[in-house]
C-alpha atoms as one frame of an Amber mdcrd trajectory, in Angstrom:
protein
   0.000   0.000   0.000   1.127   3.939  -0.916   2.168   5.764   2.052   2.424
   9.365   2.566   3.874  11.601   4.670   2.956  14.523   5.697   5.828  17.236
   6.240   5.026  21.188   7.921   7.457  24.009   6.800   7.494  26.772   8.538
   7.515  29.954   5.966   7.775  32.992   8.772   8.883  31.698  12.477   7.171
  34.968  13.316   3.627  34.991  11.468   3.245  30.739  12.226   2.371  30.144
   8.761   2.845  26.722   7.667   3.236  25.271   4.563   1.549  21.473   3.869
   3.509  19.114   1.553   2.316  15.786   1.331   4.499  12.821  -0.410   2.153
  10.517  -1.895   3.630   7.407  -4.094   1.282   6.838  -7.174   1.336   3.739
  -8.967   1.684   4.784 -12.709   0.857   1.732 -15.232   0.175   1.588 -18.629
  -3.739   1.328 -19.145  -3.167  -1.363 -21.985  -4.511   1.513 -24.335  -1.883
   2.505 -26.887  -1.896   6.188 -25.703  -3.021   5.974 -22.304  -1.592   5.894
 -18.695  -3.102   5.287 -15.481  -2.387   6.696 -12.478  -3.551   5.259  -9.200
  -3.382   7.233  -6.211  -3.959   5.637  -2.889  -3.616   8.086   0.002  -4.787
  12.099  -1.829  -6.301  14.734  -0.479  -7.170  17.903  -2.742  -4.371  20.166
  -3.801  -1.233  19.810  -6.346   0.512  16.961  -6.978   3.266  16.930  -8.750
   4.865  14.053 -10.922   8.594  14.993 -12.157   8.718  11.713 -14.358   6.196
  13.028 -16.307   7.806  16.059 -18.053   7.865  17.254 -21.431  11.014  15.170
 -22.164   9.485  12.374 -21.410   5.845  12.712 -23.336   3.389  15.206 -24.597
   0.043  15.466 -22.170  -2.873  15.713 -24.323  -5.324  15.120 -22.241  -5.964
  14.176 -18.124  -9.201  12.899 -16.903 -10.453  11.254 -13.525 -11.587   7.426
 -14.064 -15.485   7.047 -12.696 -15.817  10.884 -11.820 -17.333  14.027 -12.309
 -14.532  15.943 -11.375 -12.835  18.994 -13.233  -8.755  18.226 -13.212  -6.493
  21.333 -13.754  -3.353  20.369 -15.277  -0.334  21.815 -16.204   2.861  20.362
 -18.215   6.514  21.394 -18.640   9.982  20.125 -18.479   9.822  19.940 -14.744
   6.850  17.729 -14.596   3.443  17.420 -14.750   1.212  19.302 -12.044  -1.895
  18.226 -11.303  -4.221  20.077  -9.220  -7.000  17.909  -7.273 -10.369  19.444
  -6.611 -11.154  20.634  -2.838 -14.203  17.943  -2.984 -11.397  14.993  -3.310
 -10.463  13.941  -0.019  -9.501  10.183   0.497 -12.091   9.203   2.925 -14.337
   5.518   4.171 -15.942   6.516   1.214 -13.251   6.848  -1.360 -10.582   4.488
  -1.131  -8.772   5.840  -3.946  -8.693   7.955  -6.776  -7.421   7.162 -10.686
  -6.458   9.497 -13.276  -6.318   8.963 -16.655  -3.641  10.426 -19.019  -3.859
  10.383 -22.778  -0.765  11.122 -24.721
């Protein structure tokens, strides 16, 4: 099973503000499609995630889509990665166990 971990940065020891960074593992398979990946995400909550493996150099993103929902997925593509940017409904709950995107290339 994915684990994540949850790391607090302070930004200003004065102010307290905190910045949240979660490290999530996805699984990222190929979907058996011949232009498709899947990624599976197992621990999420809503927010960016960011996948360096999946820059620019590597592939072209055409399109990014969220298997079995209605959700609207922001995403944005360059030669650092690819950032995704989960909706503030998503939250990985005892209702949703996990979430998979879709990536067409």
């Amino acid at each position: 099973m994915a684990v994540s971990r949850k790391i607090a940065l302070n930004t200003s020891e004065q102010s307290g503000n905190q910045l949240h960074i979660y490290e999530v593992n996805p699984i990222i398979f190929y979907s058996g499609e011949a232009d498709e990946l899947n990624i599976e995400l197992l621990e999420f909550n809503h927010g960016e995630l960011i996948i360096k493996s999946l820059s620019t150099a590597i592939l072209k993103v055409k399109e990014l889509v969220m298997e079995d929902e209605a959700f609207t997925i922001k995403w944005k593509q360059n030669t650092k990665g690819l950032r995704i940017t989960l909706p503030d409904g998503l939250i990985n709950d005892g209702t949703r166990e996990k979430c998979t995107l879709k990536i067409k290339f």
